[in-house]
SEMI-278975 format. One line per 4 residues: number of its first residue (from 0); their letters; for each residue x, y, z of N, C-alpha, C. Coordinates in steps of 0.2 Angstrom, whole numbers. Layout:
<kebas>
NUM) a) X/Y/Z/X/Y/Z/X/Y/Z; ... .
</kebas>
This chain:
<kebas>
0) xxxx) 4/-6/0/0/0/0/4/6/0; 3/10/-5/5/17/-3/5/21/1; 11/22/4/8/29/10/4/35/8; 1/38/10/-2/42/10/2/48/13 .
4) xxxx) 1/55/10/5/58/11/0/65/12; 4/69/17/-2/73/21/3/81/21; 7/81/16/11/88/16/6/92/12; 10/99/13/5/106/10/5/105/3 .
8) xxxx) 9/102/0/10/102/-8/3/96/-10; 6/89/-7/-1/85/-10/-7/85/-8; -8/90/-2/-16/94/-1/-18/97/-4; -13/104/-6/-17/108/-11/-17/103/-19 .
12) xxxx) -14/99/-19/-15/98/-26/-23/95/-25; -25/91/-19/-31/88/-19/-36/94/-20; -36/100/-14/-40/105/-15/-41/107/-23; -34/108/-25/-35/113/-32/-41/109/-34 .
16) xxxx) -40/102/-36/-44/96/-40/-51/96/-37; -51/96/-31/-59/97/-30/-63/105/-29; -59/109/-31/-62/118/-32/-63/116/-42; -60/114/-44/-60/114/-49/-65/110/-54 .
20) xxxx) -66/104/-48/-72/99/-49/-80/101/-49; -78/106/-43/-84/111/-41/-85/114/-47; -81/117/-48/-83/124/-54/-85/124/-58; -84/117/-61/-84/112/-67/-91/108/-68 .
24) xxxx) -95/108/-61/-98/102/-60/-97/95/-63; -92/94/-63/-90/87/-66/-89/82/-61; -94/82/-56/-97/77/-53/-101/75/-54; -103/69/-49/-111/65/-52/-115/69/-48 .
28) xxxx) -124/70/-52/-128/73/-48/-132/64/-46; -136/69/-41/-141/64/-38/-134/59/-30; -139/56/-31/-135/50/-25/-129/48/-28; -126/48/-25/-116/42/-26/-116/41/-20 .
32) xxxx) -113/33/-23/-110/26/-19/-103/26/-21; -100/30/-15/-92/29/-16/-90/23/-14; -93/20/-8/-91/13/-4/-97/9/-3; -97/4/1/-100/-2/4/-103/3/9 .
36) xxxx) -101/8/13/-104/13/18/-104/20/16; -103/22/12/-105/30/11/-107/30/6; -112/35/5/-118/39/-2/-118/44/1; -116/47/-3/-116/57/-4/-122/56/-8 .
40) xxxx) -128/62/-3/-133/66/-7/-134/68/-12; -127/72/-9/-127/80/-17/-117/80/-14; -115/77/-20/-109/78/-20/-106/84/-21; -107/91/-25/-108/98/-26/-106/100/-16 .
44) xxxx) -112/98/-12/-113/100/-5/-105/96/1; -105/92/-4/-100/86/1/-93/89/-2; -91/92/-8/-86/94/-11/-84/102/-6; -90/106/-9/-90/113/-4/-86/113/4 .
48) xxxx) -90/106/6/-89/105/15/-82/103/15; -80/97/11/-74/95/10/-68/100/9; -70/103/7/-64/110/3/-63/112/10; -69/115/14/-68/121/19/-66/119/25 .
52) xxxx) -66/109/28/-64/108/33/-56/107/30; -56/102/24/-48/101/24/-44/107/22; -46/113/21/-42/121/19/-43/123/25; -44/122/31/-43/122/38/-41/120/43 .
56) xxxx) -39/114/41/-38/110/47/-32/105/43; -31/104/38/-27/99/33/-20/97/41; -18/102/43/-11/103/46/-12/96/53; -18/96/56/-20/94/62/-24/85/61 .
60) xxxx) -17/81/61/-20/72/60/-25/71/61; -28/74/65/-35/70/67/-41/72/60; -38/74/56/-41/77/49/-38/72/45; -35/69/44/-32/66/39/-36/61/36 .
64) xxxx) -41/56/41/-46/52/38/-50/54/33; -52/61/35/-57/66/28/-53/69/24; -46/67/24/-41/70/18/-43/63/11; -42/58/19/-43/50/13/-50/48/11 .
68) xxxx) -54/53/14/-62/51/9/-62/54/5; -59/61/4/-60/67/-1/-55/62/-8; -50/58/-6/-45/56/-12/-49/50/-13; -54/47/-12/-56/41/-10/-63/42/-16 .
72) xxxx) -67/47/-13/-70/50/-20/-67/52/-24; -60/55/-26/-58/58/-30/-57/50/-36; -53/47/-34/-52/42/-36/-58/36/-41; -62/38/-36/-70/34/-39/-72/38/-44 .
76) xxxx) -73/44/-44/-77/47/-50/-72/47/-56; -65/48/-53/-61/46/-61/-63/40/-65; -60/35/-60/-62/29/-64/-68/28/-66; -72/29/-66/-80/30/-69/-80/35/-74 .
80) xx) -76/40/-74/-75/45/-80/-70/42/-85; -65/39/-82/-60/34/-87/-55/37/-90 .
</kebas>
């Protein structure tokens, strides 16, 4: 497994990617099943939250687990994009 890596360089690359996704709306609408236990409502609403806790808190580990859902969706809507 790859470490997962939690410095200012590989977060802002994350954020750029999900401000951009937003902008973009080239997310799914309606319900998403990222996992066997999560479904986003409204991805759009879960991207905005995502941006504003991890632009806030990215520095403090106890954040890192919402750093790994936001790349966790990142990585699901690609591959479905292809």
């Amino acid at each position: 497994m790859v470490e997962q890596k939690y410095d200012h360089d590989s977060v802002q690359e994350l954020l750029t990617w999900a401000k951009e996704t937003l902008k973009n709306k080239s997310y799914p609408s309606g319900r998403y099943q990222v996992n066997k236990s999560t479904t986003i409502l409204d991805c759009g609403k879960y991207l905005e939250s995502m941006i504003a806790v991890i632009s806030r808190n990215w520095e403090n580990s106890t954040f890192h687990p919402t750093i790994e859902q936001l790349r966790e969706f990142r990585k699901k809507i690609e591959e479905v994009a292809g």
